[in-house]
C-alpha positions, 0 to 999 in steps of 0.5 A: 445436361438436361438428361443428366439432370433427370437422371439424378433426380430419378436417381434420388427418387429410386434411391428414397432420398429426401428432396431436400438438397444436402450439401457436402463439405469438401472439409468434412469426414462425410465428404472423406468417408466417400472417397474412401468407399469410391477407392474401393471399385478404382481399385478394383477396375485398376488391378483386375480389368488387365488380369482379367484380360491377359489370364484366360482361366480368371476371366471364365472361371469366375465370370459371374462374380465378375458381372456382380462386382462390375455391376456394384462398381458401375452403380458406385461410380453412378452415385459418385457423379450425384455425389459430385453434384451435392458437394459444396465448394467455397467461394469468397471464403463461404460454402456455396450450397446453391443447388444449380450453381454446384450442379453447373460447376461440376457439369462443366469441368473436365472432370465430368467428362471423364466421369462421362466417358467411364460411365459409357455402357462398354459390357453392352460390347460382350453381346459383339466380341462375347465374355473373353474381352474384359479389356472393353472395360478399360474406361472404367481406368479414368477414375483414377483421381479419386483414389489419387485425393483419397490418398492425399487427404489421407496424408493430411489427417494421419498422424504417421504421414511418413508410413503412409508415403512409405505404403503408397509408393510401395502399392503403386511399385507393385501395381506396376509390376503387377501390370508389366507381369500381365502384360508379359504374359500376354506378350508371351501368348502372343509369340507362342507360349513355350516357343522360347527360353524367353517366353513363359514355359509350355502350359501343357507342363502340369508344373506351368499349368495352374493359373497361380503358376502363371501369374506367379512366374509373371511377376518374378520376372517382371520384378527382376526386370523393373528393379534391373536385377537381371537374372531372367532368360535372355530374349531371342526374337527382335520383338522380344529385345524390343519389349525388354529394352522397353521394361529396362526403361521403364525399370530405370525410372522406377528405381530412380523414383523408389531412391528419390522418395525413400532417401527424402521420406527417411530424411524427413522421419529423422529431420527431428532428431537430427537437429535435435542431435546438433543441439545436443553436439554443440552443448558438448563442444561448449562443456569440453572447450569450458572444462565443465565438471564430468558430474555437471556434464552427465546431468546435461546429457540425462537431461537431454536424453529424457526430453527426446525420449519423453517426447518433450524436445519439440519447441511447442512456440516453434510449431504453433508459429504458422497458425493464426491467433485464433487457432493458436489459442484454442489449441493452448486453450484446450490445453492448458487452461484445466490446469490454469484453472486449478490456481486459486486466485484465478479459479473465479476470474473471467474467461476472457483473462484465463484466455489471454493468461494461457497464451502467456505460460510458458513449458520448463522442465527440469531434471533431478536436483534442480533449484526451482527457487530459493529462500530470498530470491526475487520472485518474477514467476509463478510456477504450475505443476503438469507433471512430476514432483517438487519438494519444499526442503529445508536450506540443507537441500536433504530435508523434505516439509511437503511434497507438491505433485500434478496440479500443485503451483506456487509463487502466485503472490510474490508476482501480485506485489500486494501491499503490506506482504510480509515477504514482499517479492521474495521467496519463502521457501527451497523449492527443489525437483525429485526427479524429471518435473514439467512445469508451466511458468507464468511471468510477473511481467505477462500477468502486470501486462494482461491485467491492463486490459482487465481491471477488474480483474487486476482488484479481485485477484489483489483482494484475493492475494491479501486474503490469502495473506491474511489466512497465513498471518503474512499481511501488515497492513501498514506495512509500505506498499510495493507498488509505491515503491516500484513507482517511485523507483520508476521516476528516478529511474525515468529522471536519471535517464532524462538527466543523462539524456541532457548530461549528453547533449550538453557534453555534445554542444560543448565539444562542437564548441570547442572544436569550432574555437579551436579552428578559428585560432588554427586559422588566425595563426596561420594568417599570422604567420603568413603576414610576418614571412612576408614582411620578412622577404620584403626587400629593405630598400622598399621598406625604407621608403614606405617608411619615410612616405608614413612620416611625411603623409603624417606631417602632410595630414596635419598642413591639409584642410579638411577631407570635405575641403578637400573633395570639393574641388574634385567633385566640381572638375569631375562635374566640369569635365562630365560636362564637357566631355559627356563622360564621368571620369572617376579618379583612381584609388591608389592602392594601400601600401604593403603592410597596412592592411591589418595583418 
């Protein structure tokens, strides 16, 4: 490592670098524009190291420029480690840009042994097997990766990421073909070339002779074999069914991967209309079930067809639901809040209302003919023109006052509810769209709620209202106050819900009531009717004599002595006889007669 570092530093010095440390963002497009120019020699090493070494005739003719590029591509990959030891990586959320923790975290990865074993100095080998071996550079492969994250971050800062995954898996089908046509050509040297119908044709043959022949049979075959087409010589030697059997297999796993990613890379470019094709399938169903007017129907479906076509189908809420708020905003921020600004009331209020306000629009578009508002209708909204034209037309729907373009709003004093507005909440005028007009809306409710927060800003937007008014002779300023009124119409609203509230508990108690009562009489009459069965079963005899015991227990009553009288003689044998006895014996209560217990 200590080695490693000097080199670096010697690096710097060669190099004139400044001795302050720079640290490089992952993030940032200096970091990107890097794997960009690394991508370069890995590609180079990846496709021409292996033709180099299979085709004899590329190799020696051109070895000097091969020497030049191998060189810049070493130098490249030198500067690639520096370039790792510079770059920043988060920890805890924050870059971290300390010198000897980037330079320890890079030295100890995986990664860095690899780099390690692709800077091994294998040209020196040229000097033992000479210059027909470029095959001693294969270390250089282990680069890979680099192109692997170019590629990727690539996908992520395009704006046509399907295209991309289309090209790239087309590059690496054809650096596969082009590695399997280098190697069969080789494999053919090896049997003997022309030994076969297999094996490449006799290079003494003037029309198999030139290099570009070579490479250009090469990789026909390898094409119609990889893709399983077929149609190539068929094999002879034992060697040679083993090395197409090989290429089959390896053709196999390529076709499965092309099917695979073009069916999911084509689903995915037509995800969006397809959903937006179901939406537009479910509104006909709906107007053919509704017997909806063949007039009404086509201006639904023009009305569809210029979103898609416009570009305008997109649910902006839909898409901008997975950021944070911070990020959100600015994006509606940067937006929308030009045009925000262009409505007078707003034009001087603070940054932090227009922030919050921005976040509150709402896009509409609507189609040729379509009422915005009408005369007398009750103004909930305010209305921003992006793009189209509106016309304010007379209650015939044909005669055109003034036409609104980009950048033109109306409604902003009906949603303020000024006191003493002429007009009130209600529109003044026939609104009406000449063709296909988006629109930004903003609702009375989200400006009421985001002027909580601001009251300041809630005055001078007020202040501002009422001039305005006053300029156009609207305002009476003793008039009633809207707000009193939508004040007082929230009391008796809040009052009505708390009597029906009360109307329903006490509904609630009295039903419980009721239903309490009426199982008590249930219940009582039950006991009733159960007392007078069994008076009824009980035999006469019995009932006789019970009669004649009540007569007699009533003329015995009026001969005996009072009840205290009476209990005294009692309680002194039971005290006598508890003294003799040593027990208590307690008299027995003789059972009431049938029919006396109350029933």
């Amino acid at each position: 490592l200590n080695r490693f570092n000097k080199v670096v530093q010697l690096f710097h010095t060669c190099a004139g670098l400044p001795q302050e440390v720079t640290v490089i963002d992952p993030a940032g497009d200096t970091y990107y524009h890097w794997l960009l120019v690394i991508t370069i020699p890995v590609m180079y090493n990846w496709t021409l190291i292996i033709a180099r070494a299979c085709f004899e005739e590329l190799q020696t003719d051109y070895v000097v420029y091969w020497f030049i590029l191998d060189f810049i591509s070493d130098l490249v990959y030198l500067a690639d480690m520096v370039f790792r030891t510079r770059t920043g990586y988060l920890d805890q959320g924050l870059l971290v840009k300390d010198e000897q923790k980037l330079r320890e975290r890079y030295m100890t990865s995986f990664q860095f042994k690899l780099d390690l074993v692709s800077m091994i100095p294998t040209d020196m080998l040229y000097v033992v097997f000479g210059l027909n071996y470029p095959e001693i550079r294969l270390n250089k492969l282990l680069r890979f990766n680099r192109m692997l994250e170019f590629f990727q971050r690539t996908e992520t800062r395009t704006n046509y990421p399907n295209a991309l995954r289309i090209s790239n898996l087309v590059m690496y089908i054809v650096v596969i073909i082009h590695w399997n046509a280098c190697l069969y050509y080789s494999f053919s040297k090896a049997i003997g070339l022309g030994a076969d119908r297999f094996v490449y044709p006799d290079p003494s043959d003037p029309e198999f002779g030139r290099l570009v022949r070579k490479y250009a049979y090469s990789m026909y075959w390898s094409t119609l074999t990889l893709t399983t087409i077929g149609e190539t010589p068929p094999p002879v030697e034992n060697s040679e069914y083993f090395f197409v059997v090989m290429d089959f297999l390896v053709g196999v796993l390529i076709f499965a991967t092309i099917v695979g990613n073009v069916g999911s890379m084509i689903t995915n470019m037509n995800a969006a209309r397809a959903d937006f094709q179901a939406r537009i399938d479910a509104i006909k169903q709906y107007m053919t079930f509704r017997k909806v007017s063949h007039l009404l129907h086509l201006r639904v479906i023009k009305w569809f067809d210029f979103l898609w076509t416009n570009k305008k189908a997109v649910d902006e809420r839909e898409v901008l639901k997975y950021l944070p708020d911070k990020l959100r905003a600015e994006i509606a921020i940067n937006v929308h809040l030009d045009t925000l600004k262009k409505v007078r009331i707003f034009a001087d209020c603070e940054a932090g209302l227009l922030v919050e306000l921005v976040l509150k629009l709402q896009p509409q578009v609507y189609s040729p003919g379509d009422y915005i508002c009408k005369k007398g209708d009750i103004g909930r909204e305010m209305y921003i023109i992006k793009e189209g034209k509106l016309a304010v037309v007379a209650d015939d729907g044909v005669t055109h006052f003034v036409v609104l373009s980009d950048g033109s709003y109306f409604g902003e004093i009906s949603i303020l509810a000024i006191k003493g507005s002429k007009a009130g909440n209600r529109r003044t005028a026939n609104i009406r769209s000449i063709g296909y007009s988006d629109l930004f809306c903003l609702s009375k409710d989200d400006l009421m709620e985001t002027l909580t927060e601001y009251p300041d800003a809630k005055a001078l937007l007020e202040e501002k209202g009422r001039q305005i008014l006053m300029k156009d002779g609207l305002l009476d300023l003793e008039g009633p106050d809207p707000k009193e009124m939508e004040e007082k119409v929230e009391r008796m609203t809040s009052t009505l819900d708390a009597l029906q509230t009360q109307y329903a508990r006490l509904l609630a108690e009295h039903e419980a009531a009721h239903s309490k009562l009426k199982h008590r009489v249930a219940r009582l009459e039950k006991k009733q009717a159960l007392g007078w069965e069994a008076v009824a079963m009980e035999p006469a005899w019995r009932q006789q004599g019970r009669g004649r015991g009540r007569s007699q227990e009533g003329k015995g009553e009026r001969s005996q002595p009072p009840q205290r009288e009476r209990e005294r003689p009692g309680a002194a044998a039971g005290v006598s006889g508890a003294g003799r006895g040593g027990k208590t014996k307690m008299a027995a209560t003789p059972d009431p007669p049938p029919g006396e217990d109350g029933v």
